[in-house]
C-alpha positions in Angstrom: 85.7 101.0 124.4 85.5 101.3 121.1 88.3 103.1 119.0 87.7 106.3 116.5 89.5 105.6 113.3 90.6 107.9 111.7 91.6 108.0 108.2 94.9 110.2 106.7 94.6 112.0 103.4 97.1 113.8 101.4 96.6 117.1 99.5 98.8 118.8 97.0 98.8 122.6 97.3 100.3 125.4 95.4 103.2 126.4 97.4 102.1 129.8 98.2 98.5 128.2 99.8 100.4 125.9 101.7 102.6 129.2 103.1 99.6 131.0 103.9 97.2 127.9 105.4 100.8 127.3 107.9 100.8 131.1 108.9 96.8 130.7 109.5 97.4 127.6 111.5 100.1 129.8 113.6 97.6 132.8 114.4 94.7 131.1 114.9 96.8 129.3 117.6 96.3 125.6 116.2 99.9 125.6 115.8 101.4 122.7 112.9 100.3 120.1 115.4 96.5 121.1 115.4 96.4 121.1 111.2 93.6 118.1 111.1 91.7 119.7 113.4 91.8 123.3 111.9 91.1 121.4 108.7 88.4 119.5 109.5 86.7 122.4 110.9 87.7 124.2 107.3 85.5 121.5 106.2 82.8 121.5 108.3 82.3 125.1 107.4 82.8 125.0 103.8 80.2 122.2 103.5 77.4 124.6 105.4 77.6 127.1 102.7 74.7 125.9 100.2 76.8 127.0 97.0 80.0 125.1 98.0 79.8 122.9 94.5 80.8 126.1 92.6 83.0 127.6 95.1 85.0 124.1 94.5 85.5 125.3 91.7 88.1 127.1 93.0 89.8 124.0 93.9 89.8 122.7 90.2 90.8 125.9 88.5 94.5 125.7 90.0 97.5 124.8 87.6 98.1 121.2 88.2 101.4 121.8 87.9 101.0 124.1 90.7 100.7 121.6 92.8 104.1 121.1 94.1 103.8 120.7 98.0 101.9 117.4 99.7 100.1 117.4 102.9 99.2 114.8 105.1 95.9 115.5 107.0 93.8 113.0 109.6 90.2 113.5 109.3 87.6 112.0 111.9 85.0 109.6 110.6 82.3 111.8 110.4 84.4 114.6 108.3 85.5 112.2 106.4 82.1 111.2 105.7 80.9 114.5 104.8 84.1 115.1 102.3 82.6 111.5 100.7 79.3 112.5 100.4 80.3 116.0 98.7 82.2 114.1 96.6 80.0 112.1 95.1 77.3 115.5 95.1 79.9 116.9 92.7 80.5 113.9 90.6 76.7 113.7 89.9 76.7 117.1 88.6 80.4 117.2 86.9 81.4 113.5 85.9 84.7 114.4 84.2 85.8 116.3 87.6 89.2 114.6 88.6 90.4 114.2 92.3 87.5 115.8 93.4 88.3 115.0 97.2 91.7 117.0 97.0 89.9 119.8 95.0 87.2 120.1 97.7 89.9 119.8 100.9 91.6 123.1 98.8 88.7 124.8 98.3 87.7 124.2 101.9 90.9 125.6 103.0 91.1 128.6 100.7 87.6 129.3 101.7 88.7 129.7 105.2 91.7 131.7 104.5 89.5 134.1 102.8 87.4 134.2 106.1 90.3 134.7 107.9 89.3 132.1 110.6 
C-alpha cells in the first residue's frame, strides 16, 4: 500500500489573524489538532472562487513586519498541488510578487474567516 505524503509548510501571520483563525478552528469544532485539515479545505475553497488572484491580494497587502507568529501546516498532495499551480497563475501575472505561497495560504484563510466557515 502505497503511502500519502504529505508535505509541511510554514506561514507567518499577523498575530491577531493567527488569534482569530485558532478561535475559528475551536467553533467550527476542528479543534488545534484538525488545523491542516480546516486549512486545506480554506484552500480548496478559496481556489473555486474565479477572482482569487486579486483577493490574494489581500495576502500581500499585510505589513511584513506584521508578520510576527509562524505556523506549521500539513497539506495533502493534491492541496499542495493546487497551492503550486496558483502559484505559479500569480507569478505569470505579477512577477515581482514575493512568497506568493504564504500570501495565498493567508488569503485563503482570511477568506474563510470572512465566511465564517
Amino acid at each position: 500500500m502505497q503511502e500519502k505524503k504529505t508535505k509541511k509548510v510554514t506561514v507567518r501571520f499577523p498575530k491577531r489573524l493567527k488569534s482569530e483563525m485558532q478561535n475559528a478552528l475551536v467553533k467550527s469544532g476542528y479543534g488545534l489538532r484538525g488545523k491542516s485539515k480546516w486549512l486545506a479545505e480554506a484552500i480548496q475553497l478559496f481556489f473555486k472562487q474565479s477572482n482569487f488572484v486579486e483577493l490574494a491580494e489581500q495576502g500581500i497587502d499585510i505589513n511584513q513586519a506584521e508578520l510576527t507568529e509562524v505556523e506549521a501546516f500539513y497539506l495533502d498532495p493534491a492541496t499542495s498541488e493546487i497551492v503550486k499551480t496558483a502559484s505559479i497563475d500569480i507569478r505569470k501575472k505579477h512577477p515581482l510578487f514575493e512568497g506568493v505561497q504564504s500570501a495565498l495560504i493567508r488569503s485563503a484563510v482570511i477568506y474563510r474567516l470572512m465566511l465564517g466557515k
